[in-house]
C-alpha positions as CSV (number, residue, x, y, z in Angstrom):
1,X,18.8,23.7,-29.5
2,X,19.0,20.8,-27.3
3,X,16.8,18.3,-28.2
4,X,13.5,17.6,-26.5
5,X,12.7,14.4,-24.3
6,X,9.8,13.1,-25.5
7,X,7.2,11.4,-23.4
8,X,4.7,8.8,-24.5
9,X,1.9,8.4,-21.5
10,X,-0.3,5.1,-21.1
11,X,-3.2,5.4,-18.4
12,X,-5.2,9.1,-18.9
13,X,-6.8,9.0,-15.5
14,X,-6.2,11.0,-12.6
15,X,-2.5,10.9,-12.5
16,X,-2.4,11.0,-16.1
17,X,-3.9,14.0,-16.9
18,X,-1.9,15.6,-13.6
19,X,1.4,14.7,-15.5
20,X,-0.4,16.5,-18.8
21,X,-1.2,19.8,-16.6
22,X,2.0,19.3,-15.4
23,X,3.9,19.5,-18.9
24,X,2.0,22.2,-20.4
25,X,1.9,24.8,-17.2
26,X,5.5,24.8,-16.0
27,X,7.6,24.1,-19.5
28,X,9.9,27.1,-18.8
29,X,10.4,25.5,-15.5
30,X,11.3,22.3,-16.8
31,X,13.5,23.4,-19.6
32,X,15.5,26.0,-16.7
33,X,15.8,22.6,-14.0
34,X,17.0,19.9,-16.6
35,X,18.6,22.2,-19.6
36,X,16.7,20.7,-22.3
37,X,12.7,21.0,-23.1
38,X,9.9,18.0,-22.2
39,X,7.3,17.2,-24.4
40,X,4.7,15.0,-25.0
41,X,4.5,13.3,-28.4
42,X,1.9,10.7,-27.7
43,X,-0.9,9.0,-25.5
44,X,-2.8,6.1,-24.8
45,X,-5.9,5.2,-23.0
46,X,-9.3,2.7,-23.9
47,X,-11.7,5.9,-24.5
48,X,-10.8,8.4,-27.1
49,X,-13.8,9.9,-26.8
50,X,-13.8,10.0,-23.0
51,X,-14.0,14.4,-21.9
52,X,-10.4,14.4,-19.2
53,X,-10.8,18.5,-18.8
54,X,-7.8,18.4,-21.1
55,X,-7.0,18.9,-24.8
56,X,-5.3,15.8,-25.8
57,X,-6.0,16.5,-29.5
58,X,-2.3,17.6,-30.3
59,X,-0.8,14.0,-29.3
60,X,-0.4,10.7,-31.4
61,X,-3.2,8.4,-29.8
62,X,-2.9,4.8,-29.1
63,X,-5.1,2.2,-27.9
64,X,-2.9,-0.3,-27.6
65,X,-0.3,1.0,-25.0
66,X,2.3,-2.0,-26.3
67,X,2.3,-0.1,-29.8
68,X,2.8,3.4,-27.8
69,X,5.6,1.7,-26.0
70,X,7.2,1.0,-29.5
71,X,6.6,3.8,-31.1
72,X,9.5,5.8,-32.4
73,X,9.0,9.2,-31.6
74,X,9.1,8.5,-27.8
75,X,12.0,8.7,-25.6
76,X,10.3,7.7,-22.1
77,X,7.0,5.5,-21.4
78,X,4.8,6.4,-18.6
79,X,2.9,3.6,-17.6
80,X,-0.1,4.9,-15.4
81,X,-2.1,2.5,-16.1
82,X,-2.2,-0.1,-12.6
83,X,-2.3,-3.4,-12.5
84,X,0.6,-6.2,-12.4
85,X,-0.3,-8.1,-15.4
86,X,-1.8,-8.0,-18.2
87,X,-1.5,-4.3,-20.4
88,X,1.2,-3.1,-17.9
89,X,3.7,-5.6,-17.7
90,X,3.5,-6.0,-21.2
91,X,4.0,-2.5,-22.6
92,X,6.6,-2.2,-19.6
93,X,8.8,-5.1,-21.1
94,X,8.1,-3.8,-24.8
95,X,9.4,-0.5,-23.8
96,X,12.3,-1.9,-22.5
97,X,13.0,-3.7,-25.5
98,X,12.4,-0.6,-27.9
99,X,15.1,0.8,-25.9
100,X,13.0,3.1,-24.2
101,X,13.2,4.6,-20.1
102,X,10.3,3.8,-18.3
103,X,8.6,5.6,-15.3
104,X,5.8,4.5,-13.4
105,X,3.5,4.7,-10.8
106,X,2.5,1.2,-10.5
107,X,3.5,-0.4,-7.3
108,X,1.9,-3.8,-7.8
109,X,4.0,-4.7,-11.3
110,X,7.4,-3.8,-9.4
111,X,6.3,-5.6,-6.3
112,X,5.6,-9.1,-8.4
113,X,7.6,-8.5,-11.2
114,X,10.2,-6.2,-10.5
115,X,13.7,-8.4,-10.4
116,X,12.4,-9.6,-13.7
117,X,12.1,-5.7,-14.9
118,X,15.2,-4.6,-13.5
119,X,16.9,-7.1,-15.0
120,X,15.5,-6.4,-18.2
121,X,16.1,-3.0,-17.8
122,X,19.8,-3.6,-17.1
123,X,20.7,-5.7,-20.4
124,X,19.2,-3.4,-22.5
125,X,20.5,0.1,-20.6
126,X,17.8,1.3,-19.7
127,X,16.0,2.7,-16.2
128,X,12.9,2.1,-14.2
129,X,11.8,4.9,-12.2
130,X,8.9,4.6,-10.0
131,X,9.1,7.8,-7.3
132,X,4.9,7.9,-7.5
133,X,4.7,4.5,-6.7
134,X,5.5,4.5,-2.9
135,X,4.0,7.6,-0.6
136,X,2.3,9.6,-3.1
137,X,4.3,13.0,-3.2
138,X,7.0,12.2,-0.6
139,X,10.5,11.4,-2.0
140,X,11.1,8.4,-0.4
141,X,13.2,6.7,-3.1
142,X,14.9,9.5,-3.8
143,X,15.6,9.9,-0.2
144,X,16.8,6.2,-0.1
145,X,18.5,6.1,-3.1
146,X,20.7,9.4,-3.3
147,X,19.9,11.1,0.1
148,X,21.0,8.6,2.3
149,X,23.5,6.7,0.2
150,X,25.9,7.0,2.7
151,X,24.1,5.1,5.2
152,X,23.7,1.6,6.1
153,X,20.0,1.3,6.5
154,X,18.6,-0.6,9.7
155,X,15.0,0.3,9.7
156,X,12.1,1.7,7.4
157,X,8.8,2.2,8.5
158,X,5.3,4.2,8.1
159,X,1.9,4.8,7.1
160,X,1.6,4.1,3.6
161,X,-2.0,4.0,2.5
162,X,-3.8,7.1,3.1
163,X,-7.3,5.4,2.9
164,X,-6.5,3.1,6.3
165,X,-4.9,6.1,8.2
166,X,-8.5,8.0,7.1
167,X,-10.5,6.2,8.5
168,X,-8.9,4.9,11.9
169,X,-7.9,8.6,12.5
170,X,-11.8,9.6,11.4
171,X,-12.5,6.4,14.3
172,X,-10.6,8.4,16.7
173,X,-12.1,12.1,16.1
174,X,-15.4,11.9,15.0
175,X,-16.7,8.2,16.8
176,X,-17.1,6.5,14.2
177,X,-17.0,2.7,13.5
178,X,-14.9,0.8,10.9
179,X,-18.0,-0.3,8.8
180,X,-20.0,3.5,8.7
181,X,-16.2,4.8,7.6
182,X,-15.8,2.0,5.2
183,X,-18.8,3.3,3.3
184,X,-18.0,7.3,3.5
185,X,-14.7,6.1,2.0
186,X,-16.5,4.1,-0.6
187,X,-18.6,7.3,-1.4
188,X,-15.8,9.7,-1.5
189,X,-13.7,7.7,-4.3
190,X,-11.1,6.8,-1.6
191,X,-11.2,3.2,-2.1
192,X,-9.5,1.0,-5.2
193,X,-11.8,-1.1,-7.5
194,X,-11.3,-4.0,-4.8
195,X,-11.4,-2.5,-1.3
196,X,-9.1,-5.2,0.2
197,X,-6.3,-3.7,-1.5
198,X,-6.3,-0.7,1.0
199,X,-8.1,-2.1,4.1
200,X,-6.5,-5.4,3.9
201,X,-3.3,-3.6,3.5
202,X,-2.3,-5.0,0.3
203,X,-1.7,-1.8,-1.3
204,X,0.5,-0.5,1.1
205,X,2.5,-4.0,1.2
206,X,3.1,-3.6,-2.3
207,X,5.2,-0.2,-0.9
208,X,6.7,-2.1,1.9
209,X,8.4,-4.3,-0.5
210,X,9.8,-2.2,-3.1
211,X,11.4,0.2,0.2
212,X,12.8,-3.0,1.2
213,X,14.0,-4.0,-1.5
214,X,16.1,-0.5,-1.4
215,X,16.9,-0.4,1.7
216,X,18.9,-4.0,2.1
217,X,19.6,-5.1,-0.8
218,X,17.5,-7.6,-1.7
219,X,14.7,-8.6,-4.5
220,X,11.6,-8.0,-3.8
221,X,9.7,-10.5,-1.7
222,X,5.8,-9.5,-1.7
223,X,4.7,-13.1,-0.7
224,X,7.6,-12.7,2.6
225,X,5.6,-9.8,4.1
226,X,3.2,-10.6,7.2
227,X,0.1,-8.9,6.5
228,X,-3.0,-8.2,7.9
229,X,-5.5,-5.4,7.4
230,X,-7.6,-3.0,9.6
231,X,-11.0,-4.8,9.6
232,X,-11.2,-6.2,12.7
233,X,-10.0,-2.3,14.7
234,X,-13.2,-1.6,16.7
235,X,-13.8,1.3,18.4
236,X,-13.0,-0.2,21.8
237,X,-9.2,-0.5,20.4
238,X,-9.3,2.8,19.4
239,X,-10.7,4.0,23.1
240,X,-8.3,1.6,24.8
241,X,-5.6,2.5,23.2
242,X,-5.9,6.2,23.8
243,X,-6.3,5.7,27.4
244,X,-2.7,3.7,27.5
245,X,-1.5,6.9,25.2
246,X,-1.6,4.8,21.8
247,X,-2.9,5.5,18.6
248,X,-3.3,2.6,16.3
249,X,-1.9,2.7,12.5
250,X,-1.6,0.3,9.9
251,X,2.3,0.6,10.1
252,X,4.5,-1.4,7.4
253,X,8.1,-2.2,9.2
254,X,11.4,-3.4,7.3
255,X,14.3,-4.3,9.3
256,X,17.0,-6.5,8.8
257,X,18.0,-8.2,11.8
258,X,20.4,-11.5,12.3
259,X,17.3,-14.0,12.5
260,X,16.6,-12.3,9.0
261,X,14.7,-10.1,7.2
262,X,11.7,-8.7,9.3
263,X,8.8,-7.5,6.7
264,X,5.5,-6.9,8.1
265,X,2.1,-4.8,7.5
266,X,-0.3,-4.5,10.3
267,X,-2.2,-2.4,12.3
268,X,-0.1,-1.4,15.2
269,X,-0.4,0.6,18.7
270,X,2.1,3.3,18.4
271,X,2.3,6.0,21.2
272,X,0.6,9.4,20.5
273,X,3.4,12.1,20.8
274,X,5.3,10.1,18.2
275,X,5.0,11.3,14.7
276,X,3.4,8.3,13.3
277,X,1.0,8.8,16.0
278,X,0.4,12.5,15.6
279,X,-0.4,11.4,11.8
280,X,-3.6,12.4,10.4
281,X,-6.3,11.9,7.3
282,X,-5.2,10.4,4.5
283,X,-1.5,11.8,5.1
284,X,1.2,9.5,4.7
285,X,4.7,9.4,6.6
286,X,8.0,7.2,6.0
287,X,10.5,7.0,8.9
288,X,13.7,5.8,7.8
289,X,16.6,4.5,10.4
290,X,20.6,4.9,9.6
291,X,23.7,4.3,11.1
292,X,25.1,8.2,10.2
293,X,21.6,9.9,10.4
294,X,20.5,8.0,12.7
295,X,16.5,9.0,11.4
296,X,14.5,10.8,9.2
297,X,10.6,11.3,8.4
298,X,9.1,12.1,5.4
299,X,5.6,13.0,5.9
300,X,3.2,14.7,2.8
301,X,0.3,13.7,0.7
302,X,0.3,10.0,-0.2
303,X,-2.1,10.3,-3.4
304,X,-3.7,12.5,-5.4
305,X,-3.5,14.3,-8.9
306,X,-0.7,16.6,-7.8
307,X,1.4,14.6,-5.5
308,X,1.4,12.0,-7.8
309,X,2.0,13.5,-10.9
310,X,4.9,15.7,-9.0
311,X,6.4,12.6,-8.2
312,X,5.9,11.0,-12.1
313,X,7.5,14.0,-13.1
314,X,10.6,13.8,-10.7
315,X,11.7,11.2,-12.2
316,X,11.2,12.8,-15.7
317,X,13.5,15.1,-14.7
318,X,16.1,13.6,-13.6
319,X,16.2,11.2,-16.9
320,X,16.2,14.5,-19.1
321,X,18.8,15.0,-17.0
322,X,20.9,12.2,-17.8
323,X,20.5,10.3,-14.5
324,X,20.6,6.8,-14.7
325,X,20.1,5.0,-11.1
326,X,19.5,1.2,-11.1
327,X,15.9,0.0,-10.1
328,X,16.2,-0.7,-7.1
329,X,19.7,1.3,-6.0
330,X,22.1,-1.3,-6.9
331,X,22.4,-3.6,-10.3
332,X,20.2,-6.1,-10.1
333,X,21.8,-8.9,-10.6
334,X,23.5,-8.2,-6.9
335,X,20.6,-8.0,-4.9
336,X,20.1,-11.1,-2.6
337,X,17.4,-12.9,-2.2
338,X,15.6,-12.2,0.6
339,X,15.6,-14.6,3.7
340,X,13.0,-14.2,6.3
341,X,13.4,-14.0,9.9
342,X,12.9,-17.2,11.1
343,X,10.7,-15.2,14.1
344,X,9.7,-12.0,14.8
345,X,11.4,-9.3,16.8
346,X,10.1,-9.3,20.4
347,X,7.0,-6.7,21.7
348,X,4.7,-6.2,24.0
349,X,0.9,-6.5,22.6
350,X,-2.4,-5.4,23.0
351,X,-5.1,-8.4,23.3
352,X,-9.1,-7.5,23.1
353,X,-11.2,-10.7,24.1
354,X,-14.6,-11.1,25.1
355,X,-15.5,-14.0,27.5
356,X,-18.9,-15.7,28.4
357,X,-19.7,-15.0,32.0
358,X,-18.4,-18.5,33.8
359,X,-16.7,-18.9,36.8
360,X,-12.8,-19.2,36.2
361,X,-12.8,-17.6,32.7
362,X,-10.3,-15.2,33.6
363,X,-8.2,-18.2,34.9
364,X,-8.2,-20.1,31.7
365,X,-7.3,-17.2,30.0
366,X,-4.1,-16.6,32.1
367,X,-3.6,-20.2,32.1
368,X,-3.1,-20.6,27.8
369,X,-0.9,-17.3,27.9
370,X,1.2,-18.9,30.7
371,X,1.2,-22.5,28.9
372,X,2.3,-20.5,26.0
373,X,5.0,-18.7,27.5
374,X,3.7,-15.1,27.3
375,X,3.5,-12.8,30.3
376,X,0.9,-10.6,31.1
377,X,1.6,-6.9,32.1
378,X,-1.7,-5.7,33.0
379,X,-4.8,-7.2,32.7
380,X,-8.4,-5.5,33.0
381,X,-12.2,-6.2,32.4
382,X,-14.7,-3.2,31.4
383,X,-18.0,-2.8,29.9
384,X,-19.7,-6.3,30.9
385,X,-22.8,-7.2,29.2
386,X,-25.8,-9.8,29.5
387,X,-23.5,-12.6,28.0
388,X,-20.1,-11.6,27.7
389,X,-17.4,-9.6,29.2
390,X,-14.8,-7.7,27.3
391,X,-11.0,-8.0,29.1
392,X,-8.3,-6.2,27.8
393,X,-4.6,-7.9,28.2
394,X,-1.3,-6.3,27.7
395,X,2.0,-8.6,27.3
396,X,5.1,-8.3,28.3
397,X,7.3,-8.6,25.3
398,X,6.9,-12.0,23.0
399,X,7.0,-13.0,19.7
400,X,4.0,-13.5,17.2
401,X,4.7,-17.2,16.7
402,X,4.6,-17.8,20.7
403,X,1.3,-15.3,21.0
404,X,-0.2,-17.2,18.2
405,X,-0.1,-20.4,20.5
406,X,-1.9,-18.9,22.5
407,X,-4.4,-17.5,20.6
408,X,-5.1,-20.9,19.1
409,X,-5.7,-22.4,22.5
410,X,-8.7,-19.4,23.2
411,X,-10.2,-20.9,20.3
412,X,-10.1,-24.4,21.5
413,X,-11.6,-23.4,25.1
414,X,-15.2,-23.1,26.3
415,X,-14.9,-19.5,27.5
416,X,-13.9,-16.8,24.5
417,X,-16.6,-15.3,22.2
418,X,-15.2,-14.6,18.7
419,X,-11.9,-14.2,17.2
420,X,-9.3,-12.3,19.7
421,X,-8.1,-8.8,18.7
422,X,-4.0,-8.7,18.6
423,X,-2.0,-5.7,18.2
424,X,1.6,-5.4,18.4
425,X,3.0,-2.2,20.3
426,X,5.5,-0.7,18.3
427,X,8.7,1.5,19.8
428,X,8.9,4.2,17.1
């Protein structure tokens, strides 16, 4: 009989135990797909004790997830554990060191750390998988690594964090604002420990980086991505940009272009027939651009048990099937360091202000954006109060670094309330 691959898991929580259930239900389906049987020998998690709605009591237990990672009767580690220190990178690197295959689901190690994985990885012939860490249950590496090989990439985009798209597309539907969504989101168990990491698009710039890193060759370069998170998206944005045929989405863009590497996540206007904009709930969607195929989307569940552990256990497969891939497409040791654009492709944009009720506001305003160089397409004031008047402003297409002039001279003038809203208008 052909010998079993053996899997030791670290992290019992939701994915966890969905990789367990996984395991035990379809074993005949496994064995039939990858011609040899997957087991798990051992586990490892901080509460024994803990009830997971799963028998765990026929694998080794560990509490230390380095010492699972070393153990002998393991041929792959799961790491499902989160985090990019600490626990995770360190039973990461021991597994590579035991001489052990690693899959995982954490997007923050590989997004800090992973050159220095790969690398690792690559001197002692071993893999890093990491399907479940980018989109949930949609097979974007995969796509990008074996799909499209044949393709020199030149754009990947989407809606990566199924929290954000939530509650802006909740905004849209149900009239809600950001902060009453904020809290059904908390209540629901959508959120991570620290919000930020999904509002303030951290999370899904974690994904941007690693699909970058695929896509162009290059190591990945968290601290080069612009981000900024949905906070400031009020329901005025979402109004006005339904009446322009726009429907706003934290979007994550990667294109390499000859002023450099363009990496970027931000809430975006992006029009409402387009998939991205027909997007809804927590669903998540990757378009990806290529000279032969010119473009694909991927749209499915971004989190979850069951698209998660699906993913987790993709890449089981395909090591039990003898697959070895490098990390991130290519050997690590070519991928180029990544140099950032210098400045941004050109847009249009989407400006909300509000301005104190003076004579020659609207004047001033025009005056910075001409100053600065940026154009306006259409300009319009709506919904005028005791004290302030909200305008809307669309550009003409500009770059962020010559809008941002501009935005820093409404600060210094006597006539704009608060911070600006700015939103690029992306062609998808």
């Amino acid at each position: 009989m052909t010998q079993a691959l053996r899997l030791g898991i670290a992290g019992l929580g939701t994915v966890g135990v969905g990789v367990v259930k996984i395991v035990r239900q379809h074993a005949d389906l496994l064995q039939a797909r990858t011609g040899r049987p997957i087991e798990i020998t051992a586990v490892s998690a901080r509460d024994a004790s803990k009830d997971r709605g799963v028998n765990l009591s026929g694998y080794a237990w560990e509490t230390d997830p380095v010492a699972l990672a070393q153990r002998d009767d393991i041929d792959v580690y799961v790491e499902l554990m989160g985090g990019e220190n600490g626990p995770a990178k360190a039973s990461v690197e021991a597994a590579l060191a035991s001489g052990k295959d690693v899959v995982t689901a954490n997007k923050a190690l590989l997004a800090i750390h992973g050159q220095e994985l790969a690398e690792k990885a690559e001197a002692a012939g071993r893999v890093i998988r990491f399907e479940a860490a980018v989109a949930g249950g949609i097979p974007v590496i995969k796509s990008l690594t074996e799909g499209l090989a044949g393709n020199e990439i030149t754009r990947v985009m989407g809606v990566m964090n199924g929290t954000c798209n939530y509650i802006l597309t909740r905004m849209q539907s149900q009239e809600l604002g950001y902060n009453a969504l904020f809290e059904e989101c908390a209540q629901l168990g959508y959120l991570e420990a620290d919000p930020n990491l999904d509002v303030g698009g951290i999370d899904a710039a974690h994904k941007l980086a690693l699909l970058s890193s695929i896509a162009f060759g290059t190591k990945p370069n968290f601290d080069g991505i612009e981000i900024e998170g949905i906070q400031q998206i009020s329901l005025d944005d979402i109004h006005q940009a339904d009446d322009m045929g726009y429907r706003i989405k934290l979007l994550g863009v990667a294109q390499k272009t000859a002023r450099g590497l363009v990496q970027r996540m931000q809430p975006c206007l992006v029009p409402s027939g387009s998939a991205l904009g027909q997007l809804e709930g927590g669903t998540n969607m990757v378009v990806i651009e290529g000279d032969a195929v010119e473009q694909v989307v991927l749209r499915g569940p971004g989190a979850g048990e069951g698209p998660t552990a699906s993913a987790v256990m993709g890449d089981v497969c395909d090591l039990a099937r003898g697959l070895q891939i490098p990390t991130f497409g290519r050997p690590a040791t070519s991928l180029q360091d990544a140099a950032p654009a210098i400045t941004g492709l050109p847009a249009p944009y989407y400006l909300r202000l509000a301005l104190f009720d003076k004579p020659g506001a609207l004047a001033k305003v025009a005056a910075i954006l001409g100053d600065a160089g940026v154009s306006i397409d259409r300009m319009r004031q709506y919904g005028h109060s005791d004290s302030t008047a909200p305008v809307l402003i669309v550009t003409h297409k500009t770059t962020r670094a010559t809008l941002d002039v501009a935005l820093d001279g409404f600060r210094d003038t006597d006539v704009v309330s608060g911070e600006p809203v700015a939103l690029r208008i992306e062609e998808v």
